[in-house]
C-alpha positions in Angstrom: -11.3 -31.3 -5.8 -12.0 -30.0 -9.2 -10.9 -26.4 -10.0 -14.4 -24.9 -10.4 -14.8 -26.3 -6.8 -11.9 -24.7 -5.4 -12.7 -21.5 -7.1 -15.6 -21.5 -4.9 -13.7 -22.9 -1.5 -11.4 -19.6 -2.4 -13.6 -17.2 -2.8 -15.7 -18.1 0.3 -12.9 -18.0 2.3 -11.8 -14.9 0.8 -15.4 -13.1 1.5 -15.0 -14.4 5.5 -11.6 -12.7 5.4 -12.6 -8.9 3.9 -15.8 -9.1 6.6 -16.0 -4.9 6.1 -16.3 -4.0 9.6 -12.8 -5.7 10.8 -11.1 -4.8 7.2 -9.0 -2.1 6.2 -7.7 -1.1 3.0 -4.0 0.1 3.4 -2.5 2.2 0.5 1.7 2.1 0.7 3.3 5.7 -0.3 1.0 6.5 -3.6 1.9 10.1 -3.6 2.5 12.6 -5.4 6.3 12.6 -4.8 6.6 8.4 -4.9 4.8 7.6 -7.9 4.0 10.7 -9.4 5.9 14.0 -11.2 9.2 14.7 -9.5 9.8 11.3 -7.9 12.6 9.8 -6.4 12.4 7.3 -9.0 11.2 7.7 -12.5 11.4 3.7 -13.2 8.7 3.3 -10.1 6.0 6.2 -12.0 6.4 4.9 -15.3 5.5 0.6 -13.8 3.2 2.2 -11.7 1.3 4.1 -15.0 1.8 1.3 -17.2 0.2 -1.3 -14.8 -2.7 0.9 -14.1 -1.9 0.8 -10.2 -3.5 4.0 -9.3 -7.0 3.5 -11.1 -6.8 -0.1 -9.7 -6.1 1.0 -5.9 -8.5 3.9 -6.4 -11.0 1.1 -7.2 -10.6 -0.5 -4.5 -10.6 2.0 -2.0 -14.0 3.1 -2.8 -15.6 -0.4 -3.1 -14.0 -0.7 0.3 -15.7 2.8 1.9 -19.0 1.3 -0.1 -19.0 -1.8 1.8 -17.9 -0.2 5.2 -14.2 -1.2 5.4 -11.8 1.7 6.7 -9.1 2.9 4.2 -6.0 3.4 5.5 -3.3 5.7 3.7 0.1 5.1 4.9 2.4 8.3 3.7 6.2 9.2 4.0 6.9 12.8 4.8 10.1 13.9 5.5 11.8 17.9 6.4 13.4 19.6 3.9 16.5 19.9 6.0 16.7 16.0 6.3 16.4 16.2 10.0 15.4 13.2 11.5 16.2 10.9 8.5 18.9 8.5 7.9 21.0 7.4 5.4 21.8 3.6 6.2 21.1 2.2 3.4 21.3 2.5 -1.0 17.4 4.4 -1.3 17.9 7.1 1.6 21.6 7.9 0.5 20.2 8.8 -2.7 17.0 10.9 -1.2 19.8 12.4 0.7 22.1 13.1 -2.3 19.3 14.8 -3.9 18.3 17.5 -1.1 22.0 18.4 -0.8 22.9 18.8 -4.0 19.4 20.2 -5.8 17.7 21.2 -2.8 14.9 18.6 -3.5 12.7 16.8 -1.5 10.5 15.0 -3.3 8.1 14.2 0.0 8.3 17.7 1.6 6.2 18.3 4.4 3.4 20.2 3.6 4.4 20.3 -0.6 1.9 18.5 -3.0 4.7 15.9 -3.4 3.6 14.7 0.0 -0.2 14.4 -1.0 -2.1 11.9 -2.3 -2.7 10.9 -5.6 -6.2 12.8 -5.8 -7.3 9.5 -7.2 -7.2 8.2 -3.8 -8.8 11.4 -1.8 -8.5 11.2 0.7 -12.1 11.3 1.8 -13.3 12.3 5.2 -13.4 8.8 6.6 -10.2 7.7 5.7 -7.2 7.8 7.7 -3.9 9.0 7.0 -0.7 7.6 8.9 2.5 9.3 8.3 6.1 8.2 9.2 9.6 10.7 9.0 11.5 7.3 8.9 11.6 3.7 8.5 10.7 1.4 5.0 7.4 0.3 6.7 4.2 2.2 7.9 4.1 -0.1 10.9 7.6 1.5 12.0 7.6 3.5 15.0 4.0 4.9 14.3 0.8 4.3 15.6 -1.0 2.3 13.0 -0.9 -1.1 14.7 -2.4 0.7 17.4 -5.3 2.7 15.6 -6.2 -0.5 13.5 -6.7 -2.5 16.6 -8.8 0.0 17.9 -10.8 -0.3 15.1 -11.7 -3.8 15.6 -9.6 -4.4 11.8 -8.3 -8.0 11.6 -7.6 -8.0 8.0 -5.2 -5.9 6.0 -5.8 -5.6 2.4 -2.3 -4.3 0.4 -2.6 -1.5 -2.3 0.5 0.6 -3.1 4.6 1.0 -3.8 6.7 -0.9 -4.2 6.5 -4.7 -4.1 10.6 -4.6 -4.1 10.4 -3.0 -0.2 7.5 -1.5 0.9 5.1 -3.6 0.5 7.2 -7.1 1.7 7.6 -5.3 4.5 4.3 -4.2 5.2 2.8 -7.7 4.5 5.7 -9.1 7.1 5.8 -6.9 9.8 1.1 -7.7 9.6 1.6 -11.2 9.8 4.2 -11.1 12.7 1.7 -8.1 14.1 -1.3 -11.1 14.0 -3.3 -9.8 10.9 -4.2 -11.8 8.1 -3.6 -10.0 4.9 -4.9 -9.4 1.7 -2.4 -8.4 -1.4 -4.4 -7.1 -4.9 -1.9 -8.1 -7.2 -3.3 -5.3 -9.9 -3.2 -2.2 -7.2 0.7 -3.3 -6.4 3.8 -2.2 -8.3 7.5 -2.9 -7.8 10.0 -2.5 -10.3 11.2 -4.3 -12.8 7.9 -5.9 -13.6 8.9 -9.2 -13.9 10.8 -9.0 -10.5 7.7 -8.0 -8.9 5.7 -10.2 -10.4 8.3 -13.2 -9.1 7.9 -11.8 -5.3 4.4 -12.0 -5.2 4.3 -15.4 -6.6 7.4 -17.0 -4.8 7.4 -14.8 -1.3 4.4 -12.9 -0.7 1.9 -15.6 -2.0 2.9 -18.0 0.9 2.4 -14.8 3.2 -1.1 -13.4 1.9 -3.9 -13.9 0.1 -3.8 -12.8 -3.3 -6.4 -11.9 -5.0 -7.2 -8.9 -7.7 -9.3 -5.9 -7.6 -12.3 -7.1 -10.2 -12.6 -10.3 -7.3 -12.1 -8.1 -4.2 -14.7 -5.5 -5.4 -17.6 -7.7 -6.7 -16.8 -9.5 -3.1 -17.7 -6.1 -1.5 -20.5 -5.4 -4.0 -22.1 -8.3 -3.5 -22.1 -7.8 0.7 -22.8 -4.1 0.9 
């Protein structure tokens, strides 16, 4: 098969998989107090501005509500006495670290650092999923649950961070039964490279990767 032929096997197979009425766009933790001022982790804001993450997702999202698809935004809040929360492993320890000592916690309930980017809205038919605890939005919440009972088969990945969040988003679907989507230009894990070398070496042989000029002049095309 020559390329231009399998270009075309690819992107067929790609439009059968983003069907708009059993897709959703999920966005991972793009929030004011992930990737934005005040973060947890400067070195995650600064990938996430240089690669253009937001404006990519934020593309995507609205070619998605354009065509029909649900958009899903999966959110971390947490107290700001650190009740509930754990600190069993390297990341929490140091969200931990920081409340005690500076009184800071950078996804507050109810504080703009637990918003949305306004890029992203949200707008009134999206859906926003919170967790208290837990790496993964599918963790002890009910978004396997409202996806289902939305008809969604297909999961299409936008968000932080490729090094955790979004593996285990993209595993935890695919042992759940979805098939899932990952737009390599609305992802963003730190260092670059290292990201890069996950989606090409792990989460390629676990989604479909494609980027948000394909996926949105997929949706263009249908709507």
């Amino acid at each position: 098969m020559d390329d231009d032929a399998k270009a075309r096997r690819d992107r067929a197979r790609l439009a059968t998989l983003i069907d708009p009425p059993n897709t959703a766009v999920l966005t991972m933790e793009l929030q004011q107090g992930v990737v934005g001022e005040g973060a947890l982790l400067p070195a995650l804001v600064e990938a996430v501005a240089d690669a253009g993450t937001i404006d990519q997702a934020a593309r995507v999202c609205g070619a998605a509500r354009g065509a029909g698809a649900r958009v899903v935004h999966c959110t971390a809040e947490h107290r700001a006495d650190g009740a509930g929360a754990t600190e069993n492993c390297r990341i929490f320890a140091m969200a931990g670290k920081l409340r005690r000592e500076q009184g800071i916690v950078p996804t507050e309930i109810g504080t703009p650092g637990a918003a949305l980017v306004p890029e992203l809205g949200p707008e009134p038919s999206d859906v926003v999923v919170a967790r208290m605890h837990g790496m993964t939005p599918f963790m002890s919440t009910s978004l396997d649950q409202m996806l289902r009972n939305m008809g969604v088969t297909t999961i299409v990945a936008t968000g932080v961070s490729v090094n955790v969040g979004i593996l285990g988003l993209c595993i935890n679907a695919v042992d759940l039964g979805y098939q899932v989507v990952l737009v390599r230009d609305a992802v963003a894990g730190i260092p670059a490279d290292y990201a890069d070398a996950v989606i090409d070496n792990s989460l390629s042989t676990l989604t479909t990767v494609t980027t948000a000029d394909e996926l949105c002049a997929l949706w263009a095309a249908s709507a």
